[in-house]
TIRO-2110 file (N, C-alpha, C; in Angstrom, 1 decimal):
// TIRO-2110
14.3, 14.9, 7.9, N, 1, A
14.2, 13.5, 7.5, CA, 1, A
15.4, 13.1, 6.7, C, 1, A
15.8, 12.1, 7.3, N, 2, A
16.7, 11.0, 6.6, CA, 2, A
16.6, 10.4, 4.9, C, 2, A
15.9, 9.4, 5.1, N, 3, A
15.7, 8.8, 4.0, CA, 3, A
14.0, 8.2, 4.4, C, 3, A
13.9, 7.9, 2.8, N, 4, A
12.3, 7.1, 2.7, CA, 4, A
12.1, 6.2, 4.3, C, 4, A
13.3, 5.3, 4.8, N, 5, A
13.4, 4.8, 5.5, CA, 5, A
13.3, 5.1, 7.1, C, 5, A
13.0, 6.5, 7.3, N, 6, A
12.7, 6.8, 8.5, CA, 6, A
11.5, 7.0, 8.7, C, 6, A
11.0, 6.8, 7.9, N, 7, A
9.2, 7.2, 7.8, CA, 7, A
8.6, 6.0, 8.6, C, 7, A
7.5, 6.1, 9.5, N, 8, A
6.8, 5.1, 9.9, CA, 8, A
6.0, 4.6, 9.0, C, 8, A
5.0, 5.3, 7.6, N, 9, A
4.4, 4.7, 6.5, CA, 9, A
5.1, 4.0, 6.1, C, 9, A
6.7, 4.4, 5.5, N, 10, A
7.2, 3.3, 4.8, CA, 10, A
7.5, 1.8, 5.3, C, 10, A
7.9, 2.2, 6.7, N, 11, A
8.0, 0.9, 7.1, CA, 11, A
6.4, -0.3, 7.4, C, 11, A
5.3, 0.6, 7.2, N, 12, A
4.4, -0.1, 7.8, CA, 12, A
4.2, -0.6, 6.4, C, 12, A
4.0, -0.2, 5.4, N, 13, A
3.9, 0.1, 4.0, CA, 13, A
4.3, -1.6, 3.3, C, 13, A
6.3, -1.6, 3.9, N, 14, A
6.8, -3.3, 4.0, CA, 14, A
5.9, -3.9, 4.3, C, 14, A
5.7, -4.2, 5.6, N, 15, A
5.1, -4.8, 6.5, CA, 15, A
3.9, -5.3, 5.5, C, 15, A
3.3, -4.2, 5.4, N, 16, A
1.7, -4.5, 4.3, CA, 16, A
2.1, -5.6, 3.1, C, 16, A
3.3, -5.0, 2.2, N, 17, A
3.6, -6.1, 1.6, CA, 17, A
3.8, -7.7, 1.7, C, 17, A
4.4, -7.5, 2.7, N, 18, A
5.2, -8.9, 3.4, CA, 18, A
3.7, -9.5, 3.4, C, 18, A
2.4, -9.0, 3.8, N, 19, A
1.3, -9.6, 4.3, CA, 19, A
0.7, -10.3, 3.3, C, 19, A
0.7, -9.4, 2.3, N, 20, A
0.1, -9.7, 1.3, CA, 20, A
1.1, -10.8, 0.5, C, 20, A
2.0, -10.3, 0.4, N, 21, A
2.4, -11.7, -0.5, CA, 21, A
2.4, -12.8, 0.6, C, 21, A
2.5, -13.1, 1.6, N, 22, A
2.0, -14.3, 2.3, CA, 22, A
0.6, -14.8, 2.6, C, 22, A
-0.2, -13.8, 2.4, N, 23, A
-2.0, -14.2, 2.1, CA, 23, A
-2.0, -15.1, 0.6, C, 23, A
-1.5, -14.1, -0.2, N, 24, A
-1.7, -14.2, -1.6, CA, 24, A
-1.2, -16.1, -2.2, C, 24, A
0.1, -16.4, -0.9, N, 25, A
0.1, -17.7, -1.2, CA, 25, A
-0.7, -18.7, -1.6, C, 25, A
-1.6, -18.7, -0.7, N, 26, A
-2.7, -19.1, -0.5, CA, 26, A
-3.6, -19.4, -1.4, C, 26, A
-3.7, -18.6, -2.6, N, 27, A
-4.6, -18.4, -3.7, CA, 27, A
-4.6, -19.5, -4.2, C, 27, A
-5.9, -19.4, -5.4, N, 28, A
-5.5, -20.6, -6.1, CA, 28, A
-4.5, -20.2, -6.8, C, 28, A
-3.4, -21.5, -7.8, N, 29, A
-2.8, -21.3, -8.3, CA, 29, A
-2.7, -20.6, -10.2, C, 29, A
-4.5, -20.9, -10.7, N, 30, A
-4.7, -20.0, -11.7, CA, 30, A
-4.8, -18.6, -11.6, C, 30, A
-4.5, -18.3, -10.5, N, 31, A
-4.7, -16.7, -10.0, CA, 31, A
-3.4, -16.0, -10.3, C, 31, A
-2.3, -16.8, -10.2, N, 32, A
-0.7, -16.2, -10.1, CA, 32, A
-0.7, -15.2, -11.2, C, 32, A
-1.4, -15.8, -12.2, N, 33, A
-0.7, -13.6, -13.5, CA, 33, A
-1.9, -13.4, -13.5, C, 33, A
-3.1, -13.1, -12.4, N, 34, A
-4.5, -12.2, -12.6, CA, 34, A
-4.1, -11.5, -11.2, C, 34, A
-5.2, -12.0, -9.8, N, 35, A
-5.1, -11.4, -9.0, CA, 35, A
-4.0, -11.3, -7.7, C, 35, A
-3.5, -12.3, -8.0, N, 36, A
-1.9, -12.7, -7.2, CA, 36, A
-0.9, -11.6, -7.9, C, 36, A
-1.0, -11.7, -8.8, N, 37, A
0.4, -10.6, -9.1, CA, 37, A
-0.6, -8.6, -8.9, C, 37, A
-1.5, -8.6, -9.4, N, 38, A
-1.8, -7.6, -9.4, CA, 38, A
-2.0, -6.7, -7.8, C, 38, A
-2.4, -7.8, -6.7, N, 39, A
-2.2, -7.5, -5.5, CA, 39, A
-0.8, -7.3, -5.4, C, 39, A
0.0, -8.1, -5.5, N, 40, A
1.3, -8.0, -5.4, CA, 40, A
2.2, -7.0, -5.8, C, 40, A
1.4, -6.0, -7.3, N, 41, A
2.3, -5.4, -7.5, CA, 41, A
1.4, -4.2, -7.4, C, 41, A
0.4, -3.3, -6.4, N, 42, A
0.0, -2.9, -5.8, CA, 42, A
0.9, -2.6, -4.7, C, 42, A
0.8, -3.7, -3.6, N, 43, A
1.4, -3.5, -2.2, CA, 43, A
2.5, -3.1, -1.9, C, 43, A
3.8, -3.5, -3.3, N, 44, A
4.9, -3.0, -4.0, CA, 44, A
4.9, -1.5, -4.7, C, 44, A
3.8, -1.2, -5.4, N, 45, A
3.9, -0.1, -5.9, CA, 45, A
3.7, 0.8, -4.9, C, 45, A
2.6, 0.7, -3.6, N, 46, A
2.8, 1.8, -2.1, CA, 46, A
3.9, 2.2, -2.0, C, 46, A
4.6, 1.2, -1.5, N, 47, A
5.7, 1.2, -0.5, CA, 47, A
7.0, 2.1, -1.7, C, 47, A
7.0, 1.7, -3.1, N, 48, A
8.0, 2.2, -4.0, CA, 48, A
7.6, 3.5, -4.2, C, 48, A
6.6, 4.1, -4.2, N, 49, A
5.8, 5.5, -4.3, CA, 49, A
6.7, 6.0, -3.0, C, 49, A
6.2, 6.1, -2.2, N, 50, A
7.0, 6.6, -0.9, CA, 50, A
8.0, 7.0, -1.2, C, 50, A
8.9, 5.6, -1.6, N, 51, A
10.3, 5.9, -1.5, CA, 51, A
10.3, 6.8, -2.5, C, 51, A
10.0, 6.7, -3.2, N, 52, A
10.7, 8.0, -4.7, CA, 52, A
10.0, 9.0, -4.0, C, 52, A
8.6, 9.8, -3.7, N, 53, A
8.6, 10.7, -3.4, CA, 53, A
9.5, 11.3, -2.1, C, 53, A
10.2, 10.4, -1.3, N, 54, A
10.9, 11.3, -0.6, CA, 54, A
12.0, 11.2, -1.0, C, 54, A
12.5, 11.0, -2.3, N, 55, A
13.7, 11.0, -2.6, CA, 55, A
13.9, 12.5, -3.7, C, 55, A
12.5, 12.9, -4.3, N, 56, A
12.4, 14.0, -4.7, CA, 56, A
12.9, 15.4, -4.1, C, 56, A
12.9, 16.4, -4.9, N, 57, A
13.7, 17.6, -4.6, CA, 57, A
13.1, 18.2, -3.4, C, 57, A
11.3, 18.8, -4.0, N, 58, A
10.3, 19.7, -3.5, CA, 58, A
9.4, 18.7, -2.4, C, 58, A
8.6, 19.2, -1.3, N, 59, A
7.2, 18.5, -1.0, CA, 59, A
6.2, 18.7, -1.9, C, 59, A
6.2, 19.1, -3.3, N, 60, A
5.1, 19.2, -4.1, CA, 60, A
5.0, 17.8, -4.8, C, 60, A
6.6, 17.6, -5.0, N, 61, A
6.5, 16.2, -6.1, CA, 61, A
6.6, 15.1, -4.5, C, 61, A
6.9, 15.4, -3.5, N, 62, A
6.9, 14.0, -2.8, CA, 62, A
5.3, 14.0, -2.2, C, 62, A
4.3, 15.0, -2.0, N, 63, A
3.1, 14.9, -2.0, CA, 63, A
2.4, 14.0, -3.1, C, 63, A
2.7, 14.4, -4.7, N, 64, A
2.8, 14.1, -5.9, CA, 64, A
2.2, 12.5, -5.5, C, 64, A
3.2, 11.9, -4.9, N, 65, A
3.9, 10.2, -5.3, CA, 65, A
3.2, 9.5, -4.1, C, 65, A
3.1, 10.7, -2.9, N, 66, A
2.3, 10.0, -1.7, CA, 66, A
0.8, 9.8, -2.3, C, 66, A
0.1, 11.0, -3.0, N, 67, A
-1.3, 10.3, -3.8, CA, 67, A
-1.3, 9.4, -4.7, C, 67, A
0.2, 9.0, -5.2, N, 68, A
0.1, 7.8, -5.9, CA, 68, A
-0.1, 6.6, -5.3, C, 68, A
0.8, 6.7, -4.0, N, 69, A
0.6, 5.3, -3.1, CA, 69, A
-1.1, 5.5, -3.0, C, 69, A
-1.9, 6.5, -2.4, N, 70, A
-2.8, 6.0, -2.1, CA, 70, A
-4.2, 5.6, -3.0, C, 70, A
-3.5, 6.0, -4.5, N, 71, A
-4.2, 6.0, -5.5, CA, 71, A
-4.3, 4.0, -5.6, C, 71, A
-2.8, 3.9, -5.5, N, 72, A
-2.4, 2.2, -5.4, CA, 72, A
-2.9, 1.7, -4.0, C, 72, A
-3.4, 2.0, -2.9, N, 73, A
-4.0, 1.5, -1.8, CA, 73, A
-5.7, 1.2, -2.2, C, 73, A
-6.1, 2.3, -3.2, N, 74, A
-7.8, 2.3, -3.5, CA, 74, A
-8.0, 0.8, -4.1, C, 74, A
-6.7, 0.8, -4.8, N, 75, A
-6.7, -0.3, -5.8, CA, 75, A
-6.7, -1.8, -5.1, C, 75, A
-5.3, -1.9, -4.2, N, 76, A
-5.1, -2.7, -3.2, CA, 76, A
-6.4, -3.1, -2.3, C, 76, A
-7.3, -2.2, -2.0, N, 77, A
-8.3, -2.8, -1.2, CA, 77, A
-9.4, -3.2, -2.1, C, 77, A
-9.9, -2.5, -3.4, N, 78, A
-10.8, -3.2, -4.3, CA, 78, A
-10.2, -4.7, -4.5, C, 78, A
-9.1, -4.9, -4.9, N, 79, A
-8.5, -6.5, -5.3, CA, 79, A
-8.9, -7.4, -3.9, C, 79, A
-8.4, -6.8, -2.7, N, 80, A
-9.1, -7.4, -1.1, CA, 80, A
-10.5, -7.8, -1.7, C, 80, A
-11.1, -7.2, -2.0, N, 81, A
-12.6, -7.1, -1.9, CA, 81, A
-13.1, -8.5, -2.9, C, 81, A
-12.6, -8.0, -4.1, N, 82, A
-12.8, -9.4, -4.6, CA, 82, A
-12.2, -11.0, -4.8, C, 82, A
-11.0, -10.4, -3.7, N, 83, A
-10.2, -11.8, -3.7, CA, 83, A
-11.7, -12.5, -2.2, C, 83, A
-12.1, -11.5, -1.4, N, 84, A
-13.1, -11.8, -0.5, CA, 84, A
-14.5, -12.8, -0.9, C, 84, A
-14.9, -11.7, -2.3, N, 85, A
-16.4, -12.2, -2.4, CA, 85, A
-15.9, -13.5, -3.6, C, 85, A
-14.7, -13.7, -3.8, N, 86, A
-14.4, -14.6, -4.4, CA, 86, A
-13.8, -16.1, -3.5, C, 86, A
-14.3, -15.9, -2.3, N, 87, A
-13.8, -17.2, -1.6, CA, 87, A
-11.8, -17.3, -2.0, C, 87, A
-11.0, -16.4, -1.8, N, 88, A
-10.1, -16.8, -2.9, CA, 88, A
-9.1, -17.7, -1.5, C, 88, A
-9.3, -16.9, -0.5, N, 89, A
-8.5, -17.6, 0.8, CA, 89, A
-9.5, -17.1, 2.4, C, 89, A
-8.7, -17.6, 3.5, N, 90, A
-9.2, -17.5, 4.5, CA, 90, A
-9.7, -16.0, 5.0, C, 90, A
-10.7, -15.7, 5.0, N, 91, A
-11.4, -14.1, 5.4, CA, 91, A
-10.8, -13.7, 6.2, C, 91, A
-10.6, -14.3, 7.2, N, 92, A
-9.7, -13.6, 8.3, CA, 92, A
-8.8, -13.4, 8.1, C, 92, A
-7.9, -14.0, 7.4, N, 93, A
-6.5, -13.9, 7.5, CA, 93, A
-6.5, -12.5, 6.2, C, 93, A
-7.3, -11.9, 5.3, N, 94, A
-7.6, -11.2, 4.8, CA, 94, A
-8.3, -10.1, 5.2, C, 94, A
-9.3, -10.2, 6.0, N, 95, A
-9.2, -9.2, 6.8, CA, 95, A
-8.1, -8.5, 7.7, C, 95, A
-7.6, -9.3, 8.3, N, 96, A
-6.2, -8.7, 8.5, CA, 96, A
-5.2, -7.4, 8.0, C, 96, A
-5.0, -8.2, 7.2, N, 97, A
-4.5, -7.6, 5.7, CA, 97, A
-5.4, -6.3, 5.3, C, 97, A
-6.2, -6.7, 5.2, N, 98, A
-7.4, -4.7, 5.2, CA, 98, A
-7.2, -3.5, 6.4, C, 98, A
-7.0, -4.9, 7.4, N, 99, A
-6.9, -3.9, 8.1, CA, 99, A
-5.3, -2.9, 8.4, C, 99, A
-4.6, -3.7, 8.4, N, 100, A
-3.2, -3.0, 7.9, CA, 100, A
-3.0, -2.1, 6.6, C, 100, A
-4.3, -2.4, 5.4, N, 101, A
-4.1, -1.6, 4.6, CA, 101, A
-4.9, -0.7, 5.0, C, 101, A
-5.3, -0.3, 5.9, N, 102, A
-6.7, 1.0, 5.6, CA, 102, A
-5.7, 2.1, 7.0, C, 102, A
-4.9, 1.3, 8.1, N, 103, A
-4.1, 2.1, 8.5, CA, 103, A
-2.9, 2.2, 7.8, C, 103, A
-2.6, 2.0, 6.9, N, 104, A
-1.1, 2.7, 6.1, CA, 104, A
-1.9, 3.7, 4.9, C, 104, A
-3.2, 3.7, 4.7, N, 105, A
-4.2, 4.4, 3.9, CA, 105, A
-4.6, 6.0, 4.9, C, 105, A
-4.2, 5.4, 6.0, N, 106, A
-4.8, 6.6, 6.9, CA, 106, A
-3.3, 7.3, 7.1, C, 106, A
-2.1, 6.5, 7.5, N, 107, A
-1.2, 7.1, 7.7, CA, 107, A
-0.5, 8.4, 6.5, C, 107, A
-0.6, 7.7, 5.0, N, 108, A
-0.3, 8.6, 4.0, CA, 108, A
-1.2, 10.0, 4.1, C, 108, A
-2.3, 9.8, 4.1, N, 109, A
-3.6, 11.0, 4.0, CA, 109, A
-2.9, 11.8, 5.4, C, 109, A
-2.5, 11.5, 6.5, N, 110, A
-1.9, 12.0, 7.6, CA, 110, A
-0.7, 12.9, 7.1, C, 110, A
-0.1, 12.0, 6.2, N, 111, A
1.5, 12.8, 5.8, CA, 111, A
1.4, 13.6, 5.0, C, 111, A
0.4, 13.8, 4.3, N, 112, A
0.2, 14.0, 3.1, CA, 112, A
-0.6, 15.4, 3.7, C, 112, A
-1.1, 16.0, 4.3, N, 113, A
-2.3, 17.1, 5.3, CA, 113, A
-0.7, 17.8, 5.5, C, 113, A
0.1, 16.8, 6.3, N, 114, A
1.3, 17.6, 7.2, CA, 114, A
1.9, 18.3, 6.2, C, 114, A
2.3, 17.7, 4.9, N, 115, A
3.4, 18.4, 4.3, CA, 115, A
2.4, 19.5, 3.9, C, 115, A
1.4, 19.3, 3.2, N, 116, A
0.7, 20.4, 2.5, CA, 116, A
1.1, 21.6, 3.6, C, 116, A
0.0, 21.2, 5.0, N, 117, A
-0.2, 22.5, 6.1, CA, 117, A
1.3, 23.2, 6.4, C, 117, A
2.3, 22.4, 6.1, N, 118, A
3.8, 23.4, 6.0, CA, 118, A
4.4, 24.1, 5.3, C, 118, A
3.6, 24.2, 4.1, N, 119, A
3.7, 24.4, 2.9, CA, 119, A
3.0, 25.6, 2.6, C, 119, A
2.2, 26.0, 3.1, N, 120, A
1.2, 27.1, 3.3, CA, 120, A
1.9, 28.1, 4.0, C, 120, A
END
């Protein structure tokens, strides 16, 4: 491996971001320092987890950072949930958005199996 940037998670990881701060538009505007930023700095904190863990020395500490992202994906899809039962924007277009989060959710737990099982 190259850098964080050859990874297919990281890149999907962006992607997830980009989505979400384009959903998050949407919001109401008293939401900007509650659930707008907190999504936001969630979908940001994935994608920055990645990077640092594969910028680390060992696969112990870049495992480490990959259960951070998905520590911050649990988070990411609770905030979905109640930006949902909260009417906060269009369901679909938020569903969406779940759904890109639950495969970049599946992809880490994937990367995350691989490095351990090499490691053994």
């Amino acid at each position: 491996m190259k850098t964080h940037k050859d990874l297919d998670v990281w890149r999907a990881s962006v992607d997830l971001a980009r989505d979400v701060y384009i959903v998050t538009k949407s919001f109401p505007k008293e939401e900007q320092f509650g659930l707008i930023a907190q999504m936001r700095r969630g979908a940001v904190s994935i994608t920055s987890n990645i990077a640092e863990g594969a910028a680390r020395q060992s696969t112990k500490e870049f495992v480490h950072f990959l259960l951070v992202a998905v520590g911050s994906s649990s988070e990411l899809d609770t905030q979905m949930d109640i930006a949902k039962v909260t009417e906060m924007c269009d369901p679909t277009q938020l569903e969406e958005v779940q759904e890109s989060l639950t495969r970049v959710t599946m992809m880490l737990r994937g990367l995350i199996r691989s490095l351990k099982s090499n490691q053994a």
